[in-house]
C-alpha positions in Angstrom: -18.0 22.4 18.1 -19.0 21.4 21.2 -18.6 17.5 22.5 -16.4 16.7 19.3 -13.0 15.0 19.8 -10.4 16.6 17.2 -7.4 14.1 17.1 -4.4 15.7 15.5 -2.2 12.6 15.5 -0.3 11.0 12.6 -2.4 8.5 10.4 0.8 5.7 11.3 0.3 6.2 14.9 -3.5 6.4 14.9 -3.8 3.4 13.2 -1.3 1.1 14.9 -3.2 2.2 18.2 -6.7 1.6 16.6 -4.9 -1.9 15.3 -3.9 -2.6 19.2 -7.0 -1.7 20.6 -9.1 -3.5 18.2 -7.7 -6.8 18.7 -7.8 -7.8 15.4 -4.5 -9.7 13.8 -3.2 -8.2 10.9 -4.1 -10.9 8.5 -7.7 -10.1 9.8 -7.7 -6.4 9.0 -6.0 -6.9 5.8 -9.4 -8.9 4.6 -11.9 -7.0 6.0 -10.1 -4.0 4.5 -9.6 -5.5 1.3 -5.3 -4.9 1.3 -2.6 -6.8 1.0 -0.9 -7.7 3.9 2.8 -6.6 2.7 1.3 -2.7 2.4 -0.1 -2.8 5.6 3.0 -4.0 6.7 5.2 -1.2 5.2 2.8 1.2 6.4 2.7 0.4 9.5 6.8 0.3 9.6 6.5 4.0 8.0 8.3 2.8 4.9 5.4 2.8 2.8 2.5 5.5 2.4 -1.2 4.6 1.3 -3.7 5.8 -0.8 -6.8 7.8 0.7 -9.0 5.2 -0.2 -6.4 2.7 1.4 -6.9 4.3 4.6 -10.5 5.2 4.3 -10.9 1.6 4.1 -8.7 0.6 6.9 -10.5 3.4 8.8 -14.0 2.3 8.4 -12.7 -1.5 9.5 -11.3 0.2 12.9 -14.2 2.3 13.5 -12.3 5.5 13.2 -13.6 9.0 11.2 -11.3 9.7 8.5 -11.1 13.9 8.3 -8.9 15.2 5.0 -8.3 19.2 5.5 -7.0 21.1 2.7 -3.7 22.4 3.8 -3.3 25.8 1.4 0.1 23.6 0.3 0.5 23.7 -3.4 0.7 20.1 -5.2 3.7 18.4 -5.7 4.6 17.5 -9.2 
């Protein structure tokens, strides 16, 4: 696809640059995205993942395209 930008980065490190960039504080995310501040916290540390919806949110306050690809992995149970 012409002119698109495919990012292959990790969601942590895509989102702690999109934090940096943005200029918002962390308290200021947390509201507009509707999370507690602890859970960003955590996942932001990489102790902690997130739902979908967690980081849909958290992408849609940073401006960023969330893109979920099937991986052909079976489910964990």
């Amino acid at each position: 696809m012409a002119g698109m930008k495919t990012t292959c980065e990790k969601p942590t490190a895509r989102v702690r640059r999109a934090v940096a960039e943005s200029g918002l504080s962390n308290r200021a995310l947390c509201l507009a995205a509707g999370l507690d501040q602890a859970t960003l916290s955590r996942f932001m540390a990489g102790r902690r993942g997130i739902s979908l919806a967690t980081l849909d949110a958290l992408a849609d306050v940073l401006g960023l395209e969330l893109v979920a690809r099937r991986t052909g992995r079976k489910p964990r149970r």
